[in-house]
Structure formats: structure tokens, C-alpha cells
N, C-alpha and C positions, 0 to 999 in steps of 0.2 A: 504493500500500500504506500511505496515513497512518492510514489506518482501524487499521490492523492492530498488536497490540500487538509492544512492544520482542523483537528476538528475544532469546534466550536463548544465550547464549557459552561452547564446551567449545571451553577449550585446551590440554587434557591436560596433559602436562606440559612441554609449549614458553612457559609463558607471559608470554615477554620476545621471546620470537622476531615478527620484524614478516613478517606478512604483507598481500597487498594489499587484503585485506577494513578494514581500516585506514584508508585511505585514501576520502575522501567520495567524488571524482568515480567511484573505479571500484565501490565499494558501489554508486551510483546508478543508475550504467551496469548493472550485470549485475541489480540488481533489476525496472528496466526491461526488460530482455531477457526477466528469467522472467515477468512481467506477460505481456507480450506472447504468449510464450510458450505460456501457460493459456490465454491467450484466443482463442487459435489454436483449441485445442481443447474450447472451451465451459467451463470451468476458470474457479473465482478461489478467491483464496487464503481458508481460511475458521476461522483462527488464528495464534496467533503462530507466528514460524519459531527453528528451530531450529538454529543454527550450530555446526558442528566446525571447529577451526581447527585446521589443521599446517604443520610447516614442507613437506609435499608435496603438498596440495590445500584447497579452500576446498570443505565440505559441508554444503548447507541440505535442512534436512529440511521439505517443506513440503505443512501439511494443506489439501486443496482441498476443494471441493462444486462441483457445477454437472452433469456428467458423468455419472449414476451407473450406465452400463453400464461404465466405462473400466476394462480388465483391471487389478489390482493393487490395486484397492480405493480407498483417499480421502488417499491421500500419494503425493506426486511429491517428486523430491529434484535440488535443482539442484548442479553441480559445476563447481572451476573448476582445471583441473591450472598447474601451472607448465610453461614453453617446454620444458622436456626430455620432459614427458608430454604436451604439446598434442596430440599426435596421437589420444587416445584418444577424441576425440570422434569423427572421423571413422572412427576402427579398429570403434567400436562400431553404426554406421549401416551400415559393410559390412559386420560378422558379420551384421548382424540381416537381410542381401540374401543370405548366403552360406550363414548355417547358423542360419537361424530356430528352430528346438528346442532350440535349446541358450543363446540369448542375450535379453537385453532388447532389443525394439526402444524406440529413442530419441524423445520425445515433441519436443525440436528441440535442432540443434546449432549451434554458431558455432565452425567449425573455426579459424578465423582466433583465434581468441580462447583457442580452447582450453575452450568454454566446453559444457554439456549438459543438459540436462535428461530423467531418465527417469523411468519407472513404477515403482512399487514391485514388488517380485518375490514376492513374501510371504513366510514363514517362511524367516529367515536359518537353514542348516545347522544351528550353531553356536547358538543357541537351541530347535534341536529336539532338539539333544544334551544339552542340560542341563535340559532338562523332561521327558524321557521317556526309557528303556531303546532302545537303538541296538547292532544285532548287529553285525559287519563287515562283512555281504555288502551294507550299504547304502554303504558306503565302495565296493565292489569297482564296484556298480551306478554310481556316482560317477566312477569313473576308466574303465571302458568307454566312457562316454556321452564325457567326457571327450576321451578317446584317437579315438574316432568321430569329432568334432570335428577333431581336429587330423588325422586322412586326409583328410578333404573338403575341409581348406582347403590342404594341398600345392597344386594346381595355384594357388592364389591367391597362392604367397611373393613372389611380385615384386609385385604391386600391394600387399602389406602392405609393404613398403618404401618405394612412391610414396605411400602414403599418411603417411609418415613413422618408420613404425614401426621401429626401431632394428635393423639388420641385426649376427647373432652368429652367423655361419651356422658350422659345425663346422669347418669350417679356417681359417676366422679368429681362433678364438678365443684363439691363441697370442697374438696382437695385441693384445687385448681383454684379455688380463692384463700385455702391457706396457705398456699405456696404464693399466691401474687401479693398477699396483704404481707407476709413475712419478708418477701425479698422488694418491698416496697421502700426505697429511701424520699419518695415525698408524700408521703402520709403524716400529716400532724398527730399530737397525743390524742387530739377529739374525733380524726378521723376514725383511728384505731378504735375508740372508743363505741364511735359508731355502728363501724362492721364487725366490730366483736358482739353486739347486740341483734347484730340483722342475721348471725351464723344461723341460730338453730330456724329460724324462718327459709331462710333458702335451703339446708338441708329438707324441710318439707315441701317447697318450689319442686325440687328434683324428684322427691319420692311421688310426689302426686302428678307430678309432667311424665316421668316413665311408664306410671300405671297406666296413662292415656292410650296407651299402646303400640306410639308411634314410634318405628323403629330408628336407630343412630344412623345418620349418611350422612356426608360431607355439606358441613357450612363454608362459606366463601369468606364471613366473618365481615370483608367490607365490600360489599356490592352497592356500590355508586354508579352514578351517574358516567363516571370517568373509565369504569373496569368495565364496561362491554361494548359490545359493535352493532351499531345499526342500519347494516347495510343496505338494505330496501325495507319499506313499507311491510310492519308485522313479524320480521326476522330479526333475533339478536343472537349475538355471539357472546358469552362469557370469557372472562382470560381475567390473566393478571390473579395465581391463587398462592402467593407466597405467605399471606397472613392465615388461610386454609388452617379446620380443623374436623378431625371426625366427632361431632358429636350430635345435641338434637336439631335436625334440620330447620324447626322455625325459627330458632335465634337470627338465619340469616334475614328475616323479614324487616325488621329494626330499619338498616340503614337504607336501602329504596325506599320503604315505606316515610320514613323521616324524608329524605330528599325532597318527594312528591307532596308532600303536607308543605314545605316550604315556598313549593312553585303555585301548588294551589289551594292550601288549607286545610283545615281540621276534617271537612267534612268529605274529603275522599277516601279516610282509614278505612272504614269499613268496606268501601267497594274494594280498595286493594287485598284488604285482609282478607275477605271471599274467594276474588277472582285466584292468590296465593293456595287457597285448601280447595280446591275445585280437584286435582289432580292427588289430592289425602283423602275424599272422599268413599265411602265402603269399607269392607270391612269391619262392619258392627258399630263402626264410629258416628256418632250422632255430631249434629251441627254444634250444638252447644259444647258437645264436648272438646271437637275443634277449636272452636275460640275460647274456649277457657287454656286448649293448650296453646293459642298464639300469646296469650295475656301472658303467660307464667314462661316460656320461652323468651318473653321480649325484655324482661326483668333478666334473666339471666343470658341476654347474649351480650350484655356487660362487661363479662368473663372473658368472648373474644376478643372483645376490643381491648381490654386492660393488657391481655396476654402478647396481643399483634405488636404492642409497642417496644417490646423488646427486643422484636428481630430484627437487630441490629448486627453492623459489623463490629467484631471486637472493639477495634479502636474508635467507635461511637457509641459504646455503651452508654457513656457517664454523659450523654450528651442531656441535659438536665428538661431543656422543654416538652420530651420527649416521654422521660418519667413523669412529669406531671402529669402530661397528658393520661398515661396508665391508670396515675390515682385517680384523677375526674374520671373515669371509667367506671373504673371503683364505687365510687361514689353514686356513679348512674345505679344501683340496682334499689337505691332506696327507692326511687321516683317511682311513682304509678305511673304504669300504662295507659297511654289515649286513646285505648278500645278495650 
């Protein structure tokens, strides 16, 4: 890639934070890997690239030629998680074996590494919302598809485990907040204070949310507006699952459903939360009982979010706005639900 002009560097607002793009041998290494990479598939680079740096992944956005049937157009984008998201290279090469309509297949992966390369997906969500008039029912279309997704891959929760993918299954999750409240360094005495109080109530969140019957399958954890694709009218893609956790699948309801309350209000939760269990429906489950397990999932997908913020690179751990972030997390599971 000497041919290829300097990339261009976005490092939000971490930009004292070290990450490993920093570093010559492993810039060299993983630029070599995406060469190779391209070339695998008749691909070279045919611009300068474009780098996002965080303290949670290394993102090149990178223009090719060579290809020009290759789904997704003329950018491939390379990624490089830290050891607590390593898995999502390989999490993203079995969605795309498991549940091909709904994910990017990966153009190559170096699970060892942590490392990917995929296709562009076209039109981010999140940019079709801010060019053009957007009803709710394409939110609702969003979370069907969605929620389809996560029935198919139940029988898969245990290979999303071996695959590394961080196990939060519904009755662990009492655990999973004494591990995050204990390895918390911004929690105040009062906070502590507080979620020592809320314990034995979410221990019963989880035993009454399990009874419901609804089986563990992969949360996305942050499914926004910004992690999927909306390539045409009624189609979306999923991606972006490095905060990914196996546990109870409504928890991922939380942040679409929040997004969409922002753009248009309180009083589209209950369509979205429907249009969400359309696809949970049967199996001896009654409606009420449904929404009483979105209510009690939405309290504790909390839990994901506290636990995402640590997937960090080593040397961004202590990055502090970050940990806070965690505790207000934390703190989310007091709040009642707004359905």
C-alpha cells in the first residue's frame, strides 16, 4: 500500500488515548493482512484509507476497484476489536452460516487476532433517517426481522459461547452485577449503597423473567440506529456485534426502542414492543405474559450496557469517561420501564 496516500485519522474525542494502531509492527501486520485480504478477492485498495480510532476498536474504511460485481459497492472496511470483543470476528462468519438475511457475510477473518474485514452494507439506518421522512412501522419492520433473528439462533446459544461470545444467560445475571458493581471504580458510597438494596429484587427480575419460558439467544446489547443497514425499503442488515452477549433476548429491545421514543415519542413503545414479540409468539405464551417479560428484561439489559463499556483495549482501560459511563448503567436498573 506505498502507492497509497497517508490515511486520514478520526479520534473522536479519545485523542490521548493509545491505541494499537500506534504502534508500527502491528499497523504493518494488519495492513498486510487486509492486502492480502482484497487480493483474495480480486480487490486493491484504490484510495486513501480512512481510520477511526477508539478506545474499543481500530476502523478503516477502505475504497477498492478491481471486483465490480462484489455486493456492497466499492468500500470494504477493515476492523480490529480488543481481547474482550475478539470474538466478533468469528460471531460474525457464523451469523452469516446461521442467518444469512439478516447479517454481512465477512470478506476474511483472523479470529486469533481479533481481526475482519467486510463488505459495505449500504445505506446506514441512521442516515436514511436524517435524509428523508421515516414512519414507525419501519422501526417495527426492524425489530420483527430482528427478533426472527434471535428465534433461529436459540438452538445455536452454546456454540455462541464456544465461539467466545460472553455468556449473560438470565440467571446468571445476578453475578454479572456483582462482578460489575465490585470491579466498579466510579461508583460513589451511595451508589453502592443503592445497588446493594436493588440485589435481592433483580435476583427475583431473573427468576420470574426465566420462568417466562423464553429461551437464552444472542443480545446485540447496542442496537442503534448506527449498527445496521438499510439498504432498500423494508430490508435491514444487522452488524457491528462486538458488545454481543448470550443471554435473555429482550434486553436487546431497550436501545431501538429508546432511539425511536426520541424521534417520535412516548407513544410509539407499545407498537414497537408488539411489532418486537410478534415473532415470540406460541408456545403456550400468552400476551400479557410477553410484556410483562419485555418490562423485566428492559430493567435488566442494564447489565449489557454496564458490561459493553469495558471492552476496551488494554491500554484504554482507565480511560475514566468510559467507566462512568458503566456506573450510569448501573444505575439504569433502578428506573421503571415506559411500558
Amino acid at each position: 500500500m506505498r502507492d497509497v496516500a497517508s490515511p486520514t485519522v478520526d479520534r473522536g474525542v479519545y485523542p490521548d488515548t493509545v491505541i494499537p494502531w500506534e504502534q508500527r509492527s502491528w499497523r504493518s501486520a494488519a495492513l498486510g493482512w487486509l492486502e492480502d485480504g482484497l487480493t483474495a478477492h480480486r480487490l486493491r485498495v484504490s484510495g486513501g484509507l480512512r481510520v477511526r480510532l477508539r478506545p474499543w476498536s481500530v476502523l478503516v474504511r477502505v475504497p477498492v476497484a478491481g471486483r465490480k460485481a462484489m455486493a456492497g459497492g466499492e468500500t470494504v472496511w477493515f476492523k480490529a476489536n480488543p481481547p474482550a470483543s475478539g470474538f466478533e470476528g468469528a460471531l460474525t462468519a457464523a451469523l452469516a452460516r446461521w442467518v444469512p438475511r439478516h447479517v454481512l457475510a465477512p470478506l476474511a477473518i483472523d479470529a486469533a487476532r481479533g481481526w475482519s474485514l467486510l463488505p459495505d452494507g449500504g445505506a446506514l439506518f441512521r442516515d436514511v433517517l436524517e435524509r428523508e421522512p421515516v414512519r414507525p412501522e419501519a422501526w417495527e419492520d426492524l425489530l420483527r426481522q430482528y427478533a426472527s433473528m434471535q428465534c433461529a439462533l436459540i438452538p445455536h446459544a452454546r456454540e455462541l459461547e464456544r465461539l467466545g461470545v460472553p455468556s449473560a444467560r438470565t440467571m446468571e445475571l445476578p453475578y454479572v452485577f456483582d462482578e460489575l458493581v465490585a470491579g466498579s471504580p466510579a461508583l460513589r458510597t451511595d451508589d453502592r449503597t443503592r445497588l446493594a438494596e436493588l440485589r435481592p429484587r433483580l435476583a427475583d427480575w431473573c427468576a420470574e423473567l426465566a420462568a417466562l419460558g423464553v429461551p437464552d439467544s444472542l443480545d446485540h446489547v447496542d442496537l442503534h440506529d448506527g449498527q445496521l443497514f438499510n439498504p432498500e425499503p423494508g430490508r435491514f442488515t444487522f452488524f457491528d456485534w462486538g458488545d454481543a452477549a448470550v443471554s435473555h433476548p429482550f434486553c436487546s429491545l431497550r436501545v431501538p426502542a429508546r432511539k425511536a421514543c426520541e424521534r417520535y415519542g412516548p407513544g410509539v413503545l407499545p407498537r414497537l414492543r408488539d411489532a418486537y414479540l410478534e415473532p415470540w409468539t406460541g408456545a403456550g405464551r400468552t400476551t400479557a405474559e410477553l410484556r410483562r417479560a419485555v418490562r423485566l428484561a428492559w430493567r435488566l439489559s442494564a447489565l449489557g450496557r454496564a458490561r459493553a463499556w469495558g471492552g476496551l483495549f488494554p491500554s484504554a482501560a482507565e480511560a475514566s469517561p468510559l467507566t462512568a459511563e458503566s456506573a450510569r448503567s448501573l444505575l439504569e436498573l433502578a428506573e421503571e420501564p415506559p411500558l
